[in-house]
N, C-alpha and C positions, 0 to 999 in steps of 0.2 A: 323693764327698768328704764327704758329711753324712752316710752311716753309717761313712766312717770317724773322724769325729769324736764318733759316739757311741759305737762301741767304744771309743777312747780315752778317755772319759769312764766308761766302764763297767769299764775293764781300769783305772784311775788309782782309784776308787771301790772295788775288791778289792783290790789295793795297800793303800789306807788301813784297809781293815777287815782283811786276814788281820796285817798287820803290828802293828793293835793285838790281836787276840785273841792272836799268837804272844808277846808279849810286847813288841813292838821296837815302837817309835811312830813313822812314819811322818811323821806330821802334825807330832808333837814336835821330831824331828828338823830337819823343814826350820825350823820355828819358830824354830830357836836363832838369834842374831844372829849367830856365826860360819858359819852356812850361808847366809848371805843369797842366794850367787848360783844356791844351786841352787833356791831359792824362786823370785828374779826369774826363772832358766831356764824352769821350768818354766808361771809366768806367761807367758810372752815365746812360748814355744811353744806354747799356748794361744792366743794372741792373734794370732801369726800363721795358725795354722789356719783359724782363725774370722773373719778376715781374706780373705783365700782366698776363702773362699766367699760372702762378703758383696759380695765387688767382682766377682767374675766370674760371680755370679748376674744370671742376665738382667730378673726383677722381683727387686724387692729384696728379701730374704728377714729381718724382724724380727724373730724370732726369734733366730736367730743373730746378727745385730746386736746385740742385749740381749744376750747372752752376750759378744761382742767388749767391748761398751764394761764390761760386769762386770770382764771379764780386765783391763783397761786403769785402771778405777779399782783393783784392787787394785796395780796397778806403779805407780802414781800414788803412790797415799798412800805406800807405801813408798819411793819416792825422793826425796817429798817430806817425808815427813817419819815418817822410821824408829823416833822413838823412841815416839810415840805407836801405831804398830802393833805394837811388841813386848812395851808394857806392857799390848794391850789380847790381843794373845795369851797375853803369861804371866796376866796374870790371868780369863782366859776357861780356860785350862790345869789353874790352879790350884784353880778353883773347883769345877768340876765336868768333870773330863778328859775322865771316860767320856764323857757327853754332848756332848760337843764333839767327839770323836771320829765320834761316831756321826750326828752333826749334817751333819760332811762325807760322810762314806761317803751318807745321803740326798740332800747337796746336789748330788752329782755325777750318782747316779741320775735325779735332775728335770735334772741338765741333758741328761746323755743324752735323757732324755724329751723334753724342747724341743728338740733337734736330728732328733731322729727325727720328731716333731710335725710339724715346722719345712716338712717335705717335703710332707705333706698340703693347705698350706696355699698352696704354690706354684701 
């Protein structure tokens, strides 16, 4: 289950980077406030995954716990309070896209890496 959750995080991380190199932004998209639910989706699938592995590992695996609760603070703040994560995406967006861009396509590869980790340390 934990490399299938770092391919996931690895197949989700080429997603965000061919999608900006082809042109089409990926990250921008779900960003929009009218895409919210496939932002929450995709949090929410995440979070169950990571889930998963957290409760039916036999020592506790924290690693992927930090990841679960990451997933969980990002649906937090957004349902708690939407308008502050949209202005802090349009202006992270607007400021400097590229790198924000590229920011995630890194952030996903560390997580892959911390899932893969994650198993070493069991």
């Amino acid at each position: 289950m934990i490399i299938f959750l770092a391919f996931v995080y690895i197949f989700s991380a080429f997603i965000y980077f061919y999608t900006n190199k082809a042109g089409y932004s990926f990250l921008r998209y779900i960003w929009k406030r009218k895409n919210i639910t496939v932002y929450l989706s995709t949090e929410i699938f995440y979070l169950i995954l990571t889930s998963l592995i957290v409760f039916t590992s036999d020592p506790l695996n924290w690693m992927v716990a930090i990841l679960m609760f990451l997933h969980l603070i990002g649906i937090a703040w957004l349902v708690a309070s939407p308008g502050s994560f949209y202005q802090m995406a349009e202006e992270s967006i607007n400021l400097d896209g590229e790198m924000v861009e590229n920011t995630v396509v890194i952030m996903f590869f560390i997580y892959a890496g911390m899932a893969l980790f994650s198993r070493i340390l069991i």
